[in-house]
N, CA, C and O atoms as a Tinker XYZ file with bonds, in Angstrom:
   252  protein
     1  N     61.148000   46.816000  -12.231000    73     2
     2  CA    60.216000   47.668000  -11.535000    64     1     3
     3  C     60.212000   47.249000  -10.065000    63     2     4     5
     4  O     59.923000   46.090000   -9.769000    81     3
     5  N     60.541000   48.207000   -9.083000    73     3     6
     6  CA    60.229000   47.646000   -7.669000    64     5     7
     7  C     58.992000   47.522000   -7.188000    63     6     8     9
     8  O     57.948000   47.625000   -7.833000    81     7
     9  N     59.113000   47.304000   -6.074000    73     7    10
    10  CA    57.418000   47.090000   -5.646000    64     9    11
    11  C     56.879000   47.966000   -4.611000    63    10    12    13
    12  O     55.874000   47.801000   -3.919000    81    11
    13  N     57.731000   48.938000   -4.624000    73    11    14
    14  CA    57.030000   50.699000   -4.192000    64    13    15
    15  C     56.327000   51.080000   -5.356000    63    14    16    17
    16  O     55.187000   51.534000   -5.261000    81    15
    17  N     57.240000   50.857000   -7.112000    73    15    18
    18  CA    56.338000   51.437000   -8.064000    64    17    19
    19  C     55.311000   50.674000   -8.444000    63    18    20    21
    20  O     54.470000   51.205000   -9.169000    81    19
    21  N     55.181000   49.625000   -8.150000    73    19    22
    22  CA    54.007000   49.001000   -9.295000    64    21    23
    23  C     52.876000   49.098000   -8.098000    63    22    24    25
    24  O     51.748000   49.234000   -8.572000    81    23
    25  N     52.917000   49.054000   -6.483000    73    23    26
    26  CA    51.803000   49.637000   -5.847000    64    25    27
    27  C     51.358000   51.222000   -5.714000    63    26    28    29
    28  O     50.389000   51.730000   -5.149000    81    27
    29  N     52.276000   51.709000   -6.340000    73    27    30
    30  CA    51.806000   53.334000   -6.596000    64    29    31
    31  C     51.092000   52.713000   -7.941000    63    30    32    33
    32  O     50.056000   52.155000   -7.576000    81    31
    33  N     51.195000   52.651000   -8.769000    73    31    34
    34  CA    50.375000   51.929000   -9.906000    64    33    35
    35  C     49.064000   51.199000   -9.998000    63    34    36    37
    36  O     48.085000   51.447000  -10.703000    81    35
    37  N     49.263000   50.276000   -9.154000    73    35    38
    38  CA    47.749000   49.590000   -8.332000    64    37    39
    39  C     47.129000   50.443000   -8.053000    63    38    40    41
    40  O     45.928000   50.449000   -8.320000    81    39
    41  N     47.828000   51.617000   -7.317000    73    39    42
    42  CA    47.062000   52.420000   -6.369000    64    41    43
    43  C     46.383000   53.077000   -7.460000    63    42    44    45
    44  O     45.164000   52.916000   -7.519000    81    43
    45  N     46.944000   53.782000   -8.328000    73    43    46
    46  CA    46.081000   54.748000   -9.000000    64    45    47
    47  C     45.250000   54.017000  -10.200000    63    46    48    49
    48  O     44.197000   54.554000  -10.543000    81    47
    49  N     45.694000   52.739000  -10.901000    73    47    50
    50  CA    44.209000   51.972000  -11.230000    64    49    51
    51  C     43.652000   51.692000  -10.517000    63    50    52    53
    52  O     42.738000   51.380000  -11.279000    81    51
    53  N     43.154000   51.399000   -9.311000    73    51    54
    54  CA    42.648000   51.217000   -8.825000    64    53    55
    55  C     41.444000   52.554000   -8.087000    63    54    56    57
    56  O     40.314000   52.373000   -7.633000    81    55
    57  N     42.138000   53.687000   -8.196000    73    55    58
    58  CA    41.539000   55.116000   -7.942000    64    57    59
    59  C     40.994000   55.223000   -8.771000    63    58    60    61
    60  O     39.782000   55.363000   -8.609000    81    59
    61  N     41.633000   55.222000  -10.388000    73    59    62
    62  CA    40.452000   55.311000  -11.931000    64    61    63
    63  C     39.401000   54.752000  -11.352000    63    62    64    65
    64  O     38.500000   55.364000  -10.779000    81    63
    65  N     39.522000   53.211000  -11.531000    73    63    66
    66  CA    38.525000   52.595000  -11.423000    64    65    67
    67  C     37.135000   52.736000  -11.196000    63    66    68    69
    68  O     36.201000   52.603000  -11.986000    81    67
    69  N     37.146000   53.116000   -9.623000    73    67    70
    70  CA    36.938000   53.883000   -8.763000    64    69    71
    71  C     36.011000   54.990000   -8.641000    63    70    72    73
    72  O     34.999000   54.884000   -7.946000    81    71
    73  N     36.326000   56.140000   -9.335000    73    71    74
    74  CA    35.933000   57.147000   -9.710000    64    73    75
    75  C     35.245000   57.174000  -11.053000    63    74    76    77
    76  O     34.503000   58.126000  -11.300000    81    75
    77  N     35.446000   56.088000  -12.065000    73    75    78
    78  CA    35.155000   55.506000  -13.153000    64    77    79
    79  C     33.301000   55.234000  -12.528000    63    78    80    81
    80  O     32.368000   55.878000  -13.007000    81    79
    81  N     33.136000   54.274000  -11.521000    73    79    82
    82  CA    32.014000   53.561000  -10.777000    64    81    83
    83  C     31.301000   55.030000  -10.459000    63    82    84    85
    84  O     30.281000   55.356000  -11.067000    81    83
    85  N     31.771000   55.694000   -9.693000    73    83    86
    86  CA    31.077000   57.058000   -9.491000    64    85    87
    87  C     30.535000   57.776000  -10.517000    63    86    88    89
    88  O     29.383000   58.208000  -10.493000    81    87
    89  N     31.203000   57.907000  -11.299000    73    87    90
    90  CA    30.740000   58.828000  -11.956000    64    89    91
    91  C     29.564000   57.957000  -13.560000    63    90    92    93
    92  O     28.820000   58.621000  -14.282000    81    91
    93  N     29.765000   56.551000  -13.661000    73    91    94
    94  CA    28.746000   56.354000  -13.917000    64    93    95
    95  C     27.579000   56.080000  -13.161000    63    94    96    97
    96  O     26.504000   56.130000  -13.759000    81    95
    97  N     27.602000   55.718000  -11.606000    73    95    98
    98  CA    26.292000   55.601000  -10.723000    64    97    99
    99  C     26.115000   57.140000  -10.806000    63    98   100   101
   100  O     24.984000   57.543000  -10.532000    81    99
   101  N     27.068000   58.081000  -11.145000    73    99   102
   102  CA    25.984000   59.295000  -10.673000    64   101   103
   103  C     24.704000   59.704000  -12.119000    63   102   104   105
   104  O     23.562000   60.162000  -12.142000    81   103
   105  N     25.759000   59.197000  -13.228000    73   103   106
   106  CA    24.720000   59.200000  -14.360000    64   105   107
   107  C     23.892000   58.782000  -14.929000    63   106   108   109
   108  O     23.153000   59.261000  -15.789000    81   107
   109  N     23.998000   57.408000  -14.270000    73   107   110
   110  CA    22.871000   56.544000  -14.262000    64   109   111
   111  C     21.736000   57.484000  -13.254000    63   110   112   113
   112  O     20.776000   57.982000  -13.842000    81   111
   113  N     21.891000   57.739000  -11.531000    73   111   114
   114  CA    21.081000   58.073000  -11.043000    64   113   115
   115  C     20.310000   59.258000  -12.176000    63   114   116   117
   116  O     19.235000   59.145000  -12.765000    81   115
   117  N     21.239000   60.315000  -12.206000    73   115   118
   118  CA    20.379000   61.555000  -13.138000    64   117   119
   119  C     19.793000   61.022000  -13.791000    63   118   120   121
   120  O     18.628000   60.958000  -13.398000    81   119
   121  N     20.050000   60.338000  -15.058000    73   119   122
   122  CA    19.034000   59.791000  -15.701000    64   121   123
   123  C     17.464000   58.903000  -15.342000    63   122   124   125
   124  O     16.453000   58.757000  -16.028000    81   123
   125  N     17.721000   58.564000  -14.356000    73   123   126
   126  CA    16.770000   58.196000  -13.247000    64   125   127
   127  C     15.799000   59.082000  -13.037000    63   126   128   129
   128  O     14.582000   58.915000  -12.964000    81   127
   129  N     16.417000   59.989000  -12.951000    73   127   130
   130  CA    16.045000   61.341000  -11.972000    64   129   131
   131  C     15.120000   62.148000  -13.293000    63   130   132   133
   132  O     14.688000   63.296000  -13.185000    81   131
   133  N     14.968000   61.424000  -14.308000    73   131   134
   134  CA    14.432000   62.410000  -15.589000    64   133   135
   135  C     15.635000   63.593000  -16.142000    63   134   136   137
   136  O     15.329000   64.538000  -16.868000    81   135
   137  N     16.563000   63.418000  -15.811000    73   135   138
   138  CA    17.428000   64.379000  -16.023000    64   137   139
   139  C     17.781000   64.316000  -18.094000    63   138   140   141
   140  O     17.861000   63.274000  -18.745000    81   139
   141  N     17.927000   65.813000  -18.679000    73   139   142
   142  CA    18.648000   65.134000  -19.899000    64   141   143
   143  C     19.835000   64.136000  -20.222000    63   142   144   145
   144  O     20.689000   64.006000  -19.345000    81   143
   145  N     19.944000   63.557000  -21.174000    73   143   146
   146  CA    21.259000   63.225000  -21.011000    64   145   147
   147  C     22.529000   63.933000  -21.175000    63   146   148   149
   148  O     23.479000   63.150000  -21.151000    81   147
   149  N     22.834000   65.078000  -21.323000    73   147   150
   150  CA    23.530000   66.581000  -21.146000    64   149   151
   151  C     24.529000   66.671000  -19.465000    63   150   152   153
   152  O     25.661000   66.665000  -18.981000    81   151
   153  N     22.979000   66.754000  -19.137000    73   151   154
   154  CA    22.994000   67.161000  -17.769000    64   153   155
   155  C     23.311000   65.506000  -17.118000    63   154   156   157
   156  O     23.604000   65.887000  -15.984000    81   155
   157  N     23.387000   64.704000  -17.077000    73   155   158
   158  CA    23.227000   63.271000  -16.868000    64   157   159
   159  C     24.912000   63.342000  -17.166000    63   158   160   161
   160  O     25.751000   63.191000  -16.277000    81   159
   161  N     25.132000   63.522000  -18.161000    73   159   162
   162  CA    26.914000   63.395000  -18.298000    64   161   163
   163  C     27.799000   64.398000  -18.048000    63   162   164   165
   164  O     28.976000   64.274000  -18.388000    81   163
   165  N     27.284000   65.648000  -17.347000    73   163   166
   166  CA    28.084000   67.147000  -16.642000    64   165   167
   167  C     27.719000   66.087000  -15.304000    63   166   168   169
   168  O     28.823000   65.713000  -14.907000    81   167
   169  N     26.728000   65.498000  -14.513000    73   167   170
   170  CA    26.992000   65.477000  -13.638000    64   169   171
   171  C     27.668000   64.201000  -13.107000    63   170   172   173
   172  O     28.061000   63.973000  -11.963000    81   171
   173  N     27.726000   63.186000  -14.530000    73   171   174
   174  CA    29.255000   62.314000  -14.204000    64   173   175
   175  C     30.248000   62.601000  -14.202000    63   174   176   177
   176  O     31.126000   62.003000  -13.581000    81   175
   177  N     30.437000   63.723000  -14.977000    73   175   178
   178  CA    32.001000   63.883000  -14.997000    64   177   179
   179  C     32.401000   65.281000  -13.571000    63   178   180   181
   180  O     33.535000   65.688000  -13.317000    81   179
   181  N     31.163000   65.721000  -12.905000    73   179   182
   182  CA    31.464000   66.269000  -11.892000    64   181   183
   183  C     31.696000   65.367000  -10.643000    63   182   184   185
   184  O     32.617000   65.544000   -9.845000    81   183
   185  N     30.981000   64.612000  -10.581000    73   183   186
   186  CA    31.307000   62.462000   -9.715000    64   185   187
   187  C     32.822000   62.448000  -10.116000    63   186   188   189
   188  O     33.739000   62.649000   -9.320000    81   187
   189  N     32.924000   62.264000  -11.050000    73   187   190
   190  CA    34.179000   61.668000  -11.242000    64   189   191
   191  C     35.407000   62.829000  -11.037000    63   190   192   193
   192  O     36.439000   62.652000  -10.390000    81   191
   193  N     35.082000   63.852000  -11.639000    73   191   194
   194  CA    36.399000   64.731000  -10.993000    64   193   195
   195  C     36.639000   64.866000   -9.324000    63   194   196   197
   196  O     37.633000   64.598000   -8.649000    81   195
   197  N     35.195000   65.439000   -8.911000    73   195   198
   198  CA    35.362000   65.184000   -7.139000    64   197   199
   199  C     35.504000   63.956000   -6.696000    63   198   200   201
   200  O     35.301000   63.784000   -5.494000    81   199
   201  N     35.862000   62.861000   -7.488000    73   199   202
   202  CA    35.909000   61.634000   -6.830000    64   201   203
   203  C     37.931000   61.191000   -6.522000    63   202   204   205
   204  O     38.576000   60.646000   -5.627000    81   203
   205  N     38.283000   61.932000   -8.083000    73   203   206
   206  CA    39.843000   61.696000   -8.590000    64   205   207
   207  C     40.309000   63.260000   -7.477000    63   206   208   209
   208  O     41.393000   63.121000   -6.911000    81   207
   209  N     39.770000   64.242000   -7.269000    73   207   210
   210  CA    40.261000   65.287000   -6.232000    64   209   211
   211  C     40.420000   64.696000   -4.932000    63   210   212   213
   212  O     41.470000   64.896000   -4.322000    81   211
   213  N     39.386000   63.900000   -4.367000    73   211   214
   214  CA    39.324000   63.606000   -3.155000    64   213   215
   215  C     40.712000   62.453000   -2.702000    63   214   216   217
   216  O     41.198000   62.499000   -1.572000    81   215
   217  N     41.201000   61.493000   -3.738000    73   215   218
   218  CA    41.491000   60.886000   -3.580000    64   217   219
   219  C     43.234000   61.669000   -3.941000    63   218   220   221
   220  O     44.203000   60.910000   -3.915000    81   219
   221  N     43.359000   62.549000   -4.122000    73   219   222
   222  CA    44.529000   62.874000   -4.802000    64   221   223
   223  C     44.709000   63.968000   -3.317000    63   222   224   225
   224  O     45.878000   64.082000   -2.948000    81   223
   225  N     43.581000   64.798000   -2.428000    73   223   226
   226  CA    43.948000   65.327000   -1.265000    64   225   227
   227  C     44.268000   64.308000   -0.264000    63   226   228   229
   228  O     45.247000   64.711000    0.364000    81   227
   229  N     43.918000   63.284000    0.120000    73   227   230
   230  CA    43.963000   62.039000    0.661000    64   229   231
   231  C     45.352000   61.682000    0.678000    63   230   232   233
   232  O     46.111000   61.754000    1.644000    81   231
   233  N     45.675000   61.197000   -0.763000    73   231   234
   234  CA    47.083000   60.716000   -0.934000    64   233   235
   235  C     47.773000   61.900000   -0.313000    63   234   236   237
   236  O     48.188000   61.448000    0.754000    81   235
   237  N     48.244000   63.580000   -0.410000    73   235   238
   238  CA    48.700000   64.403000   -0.223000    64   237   239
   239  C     48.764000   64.223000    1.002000    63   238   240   241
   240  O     49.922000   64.013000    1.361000    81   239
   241  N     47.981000   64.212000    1.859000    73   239   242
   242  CA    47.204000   64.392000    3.171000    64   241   243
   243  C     48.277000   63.191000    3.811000    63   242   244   245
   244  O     49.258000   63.651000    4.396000    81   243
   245  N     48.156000   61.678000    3.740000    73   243   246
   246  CA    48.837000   60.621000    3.873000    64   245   247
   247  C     50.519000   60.781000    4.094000    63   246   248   249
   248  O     51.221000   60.159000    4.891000    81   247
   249  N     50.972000   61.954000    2.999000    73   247   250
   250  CA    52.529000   61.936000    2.383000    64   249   251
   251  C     53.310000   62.511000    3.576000    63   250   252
   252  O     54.530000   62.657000    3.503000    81   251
């Protein structure tokens, strides 16, 4: 494996990760917020998709 691929690799565990943290602080907050837990996990996994988009226009953006 060279070491162009295994930091494209880093890179994108490291993006999971990442977006992983988001999108449970956002469900934690809702739930905070009195939110159901329904709505508490639509709006992690909306954290986390705009989190894995942003980072995937970024990379594009970079290329």
């Amino acid at each position: 494996m060279s070491d162009r691929t295994a930091l494209i690799l880093l890179a994108c565990a490291l993006t999971l990760v990442v977006a992983a943290l988001v999108g449970v602080g956002a469900g934690y907050l809702a739930r905070r917020d009195h939110a159901t837990y329904p709505t508490a996990l639509a709006r992690a996994a909306v954290a986390f998709a705009a989190t894995l988009t942003l980072a995937t226009a970024l990379a594009a953006l970079g290329r």
